[in-house]
DRENVEX-474370 format. One record per residue (C-alpha): residue number from 1; residue in three letters; x, y, z. Coordinates in steps of 0.25 Angstrom, whole numbers. Layout:
BEGIN
<node i="NUM" aa="ALA" X="X" Y="Y" Z="Z"/>
...
***
This chain:
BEGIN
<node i="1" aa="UNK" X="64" Y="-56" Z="69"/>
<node i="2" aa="UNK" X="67" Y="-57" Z="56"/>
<node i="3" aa="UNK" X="58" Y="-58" Z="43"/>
<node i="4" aa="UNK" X="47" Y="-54" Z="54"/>
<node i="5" aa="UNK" X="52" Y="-37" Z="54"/>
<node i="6" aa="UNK" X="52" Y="-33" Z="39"/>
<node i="7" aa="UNK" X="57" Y="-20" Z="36"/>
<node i="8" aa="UNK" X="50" Y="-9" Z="33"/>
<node i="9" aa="UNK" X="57" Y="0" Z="27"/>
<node i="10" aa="UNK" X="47" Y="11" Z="24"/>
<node i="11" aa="UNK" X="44" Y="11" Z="39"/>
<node i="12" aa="UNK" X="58" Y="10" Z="43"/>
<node i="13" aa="UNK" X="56" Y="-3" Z="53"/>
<node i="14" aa="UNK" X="53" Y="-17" Z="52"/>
<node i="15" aa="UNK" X="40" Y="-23" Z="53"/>
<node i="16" aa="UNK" X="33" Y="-35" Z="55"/>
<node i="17" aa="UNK" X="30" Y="-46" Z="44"/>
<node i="18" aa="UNK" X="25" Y="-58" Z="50"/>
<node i="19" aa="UNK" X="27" Y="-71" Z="40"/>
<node i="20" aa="UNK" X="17" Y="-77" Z="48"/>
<node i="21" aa="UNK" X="5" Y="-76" Z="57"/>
<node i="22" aa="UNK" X="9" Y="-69" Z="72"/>
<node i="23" aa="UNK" X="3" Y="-81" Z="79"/>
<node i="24" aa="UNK" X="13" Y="-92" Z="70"/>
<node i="25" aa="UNK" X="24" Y="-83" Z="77"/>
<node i="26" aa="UNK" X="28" Y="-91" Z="90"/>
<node i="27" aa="UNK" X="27" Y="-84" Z="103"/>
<node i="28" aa="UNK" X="43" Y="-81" Z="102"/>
<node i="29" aa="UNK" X="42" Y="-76" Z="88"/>
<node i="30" aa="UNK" X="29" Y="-68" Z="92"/>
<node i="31" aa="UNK" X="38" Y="-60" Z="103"/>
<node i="32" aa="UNK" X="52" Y="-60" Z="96"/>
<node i="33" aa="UNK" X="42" Y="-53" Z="84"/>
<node i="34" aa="UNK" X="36" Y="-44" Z="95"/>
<node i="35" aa="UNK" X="49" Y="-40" Z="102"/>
<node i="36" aa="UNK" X="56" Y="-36" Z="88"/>
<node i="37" aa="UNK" X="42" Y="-28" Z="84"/>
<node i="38" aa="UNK" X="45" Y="-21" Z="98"/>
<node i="39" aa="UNK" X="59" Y="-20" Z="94"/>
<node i="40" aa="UNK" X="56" Y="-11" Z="81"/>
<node i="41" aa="UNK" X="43" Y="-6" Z="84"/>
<node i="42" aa="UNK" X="53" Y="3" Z="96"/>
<node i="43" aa="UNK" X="60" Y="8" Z="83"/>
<node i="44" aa="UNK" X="48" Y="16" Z="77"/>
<node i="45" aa="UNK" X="47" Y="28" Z="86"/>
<node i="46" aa="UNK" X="61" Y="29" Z="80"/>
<node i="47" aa="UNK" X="58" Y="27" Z="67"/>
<node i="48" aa="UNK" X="44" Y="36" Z="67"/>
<node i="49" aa="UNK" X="54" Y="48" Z="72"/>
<node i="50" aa="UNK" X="63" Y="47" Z="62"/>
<node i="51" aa="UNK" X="52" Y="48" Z="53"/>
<node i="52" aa="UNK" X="47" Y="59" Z="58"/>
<node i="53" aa="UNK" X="59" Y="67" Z="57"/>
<node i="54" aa="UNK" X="59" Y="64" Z="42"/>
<node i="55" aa="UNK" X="45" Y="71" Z="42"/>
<node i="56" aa="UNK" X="50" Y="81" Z="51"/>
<node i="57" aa="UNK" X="59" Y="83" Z="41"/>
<node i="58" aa="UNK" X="53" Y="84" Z="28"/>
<node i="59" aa="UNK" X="41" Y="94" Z="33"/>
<node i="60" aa="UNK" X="53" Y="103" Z="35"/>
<node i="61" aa="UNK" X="57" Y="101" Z="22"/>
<node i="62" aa="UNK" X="43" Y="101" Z="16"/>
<node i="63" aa="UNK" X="42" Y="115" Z="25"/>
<node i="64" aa="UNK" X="54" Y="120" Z="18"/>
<node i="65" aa="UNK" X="50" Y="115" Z="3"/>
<node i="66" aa="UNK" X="46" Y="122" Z="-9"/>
<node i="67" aa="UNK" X="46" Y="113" Z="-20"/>
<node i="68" aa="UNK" X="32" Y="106" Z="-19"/>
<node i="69" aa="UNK" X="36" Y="93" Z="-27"/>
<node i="70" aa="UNK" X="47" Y="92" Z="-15"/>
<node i="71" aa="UNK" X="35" Y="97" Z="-5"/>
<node i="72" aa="UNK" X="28" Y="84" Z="-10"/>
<node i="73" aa="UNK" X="37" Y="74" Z="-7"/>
<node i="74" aa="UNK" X="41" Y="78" Z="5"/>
<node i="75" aa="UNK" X="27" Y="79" Z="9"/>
<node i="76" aa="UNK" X="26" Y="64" Z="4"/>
<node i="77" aa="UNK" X="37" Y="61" Z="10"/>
<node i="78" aa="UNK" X="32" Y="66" Z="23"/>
<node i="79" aa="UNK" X="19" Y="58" Z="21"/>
<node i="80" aa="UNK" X="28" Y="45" Z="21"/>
<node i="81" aa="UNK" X="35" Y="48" Z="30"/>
<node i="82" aa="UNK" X="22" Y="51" Z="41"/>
<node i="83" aa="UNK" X="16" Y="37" Z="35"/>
<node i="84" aa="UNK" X="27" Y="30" Z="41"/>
<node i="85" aa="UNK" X="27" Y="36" Z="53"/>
<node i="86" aa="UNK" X="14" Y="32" Z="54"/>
<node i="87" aa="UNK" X="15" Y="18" Z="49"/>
<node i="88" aa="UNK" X="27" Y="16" Z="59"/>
<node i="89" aa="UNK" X="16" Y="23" Z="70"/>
<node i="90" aa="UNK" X="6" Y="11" Z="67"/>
<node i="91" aa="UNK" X="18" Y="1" Z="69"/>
<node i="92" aa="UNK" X="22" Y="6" Z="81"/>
<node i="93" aa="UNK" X="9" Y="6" Z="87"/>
<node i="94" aa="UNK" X="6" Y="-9" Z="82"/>
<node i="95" aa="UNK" X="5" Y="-17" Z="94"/>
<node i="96" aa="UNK" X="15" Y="-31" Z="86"/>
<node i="97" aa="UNK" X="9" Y="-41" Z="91"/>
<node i="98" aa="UNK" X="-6" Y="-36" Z="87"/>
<node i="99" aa="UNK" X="-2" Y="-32" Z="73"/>
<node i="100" aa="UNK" X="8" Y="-45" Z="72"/>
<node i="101" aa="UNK" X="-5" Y="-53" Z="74"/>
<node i="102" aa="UNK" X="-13" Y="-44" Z="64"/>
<node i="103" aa="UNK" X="-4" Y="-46" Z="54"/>
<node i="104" aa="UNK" X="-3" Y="-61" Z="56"/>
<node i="105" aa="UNK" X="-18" Y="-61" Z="54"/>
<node i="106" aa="UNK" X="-18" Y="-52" Z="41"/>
<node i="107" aa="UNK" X="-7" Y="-62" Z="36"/>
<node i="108" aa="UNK" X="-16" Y="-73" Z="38"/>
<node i="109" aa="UNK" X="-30" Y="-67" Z="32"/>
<node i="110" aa="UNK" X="-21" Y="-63" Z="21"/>
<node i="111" aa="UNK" X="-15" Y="-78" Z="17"/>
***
């Protein structure tokens, strides 16, 4: 669906942007949304282990380093890395068509 996937590039998939609220969608739009969320939501288990190979990696190095302004960015680096897997955790576990709606709510209390 395009315009309705934006991507995320700090996250590494699209997400969700509704330009209006869920219940303006018409029922084919509504599914046509949910089947595509399916579609990218079954790519984050790929995406979370990649990740987690890059942390993998950097504590190694961190194991290995001994300059400490080094040892601090990849600590911080590491720190990222874990907020994204966590963020991409939450997305996951978002059931869409209850945090479609939710988000259609907030957009209207906001306007």
């Amino acid at each position: 669906m395009n315009g309705i996937f934006i991507e995320d590039k700090r996250l590494g998939i699209r997400v969700p942007h509704l330009d209006k609220p869920w219940e303006d969608y018409s029922p084919n739009e509504q599914e046509a949304i949910l089947l595509e969320w399916e579609t990218i939501r079954g790519l984050i288990p790929d995406r979370i282990a990649e990740l987690e190979r890059e942390i993998n990696e950097k504590q190694d190095a961190l194991g290995q380093e001994a300059d400490f302004a080094r040892s601090c960015q990849l600590n911080a680096d590491i720190a990222e890395l874990a907020s994204i897997v966590n963020d991409l955790w939450i997305w996951y576990r978002v059931s869409p068509h209850v945090s479609f709606e939710k988000e259609a709510a907030v957009k209207r209390k906001i306007r």
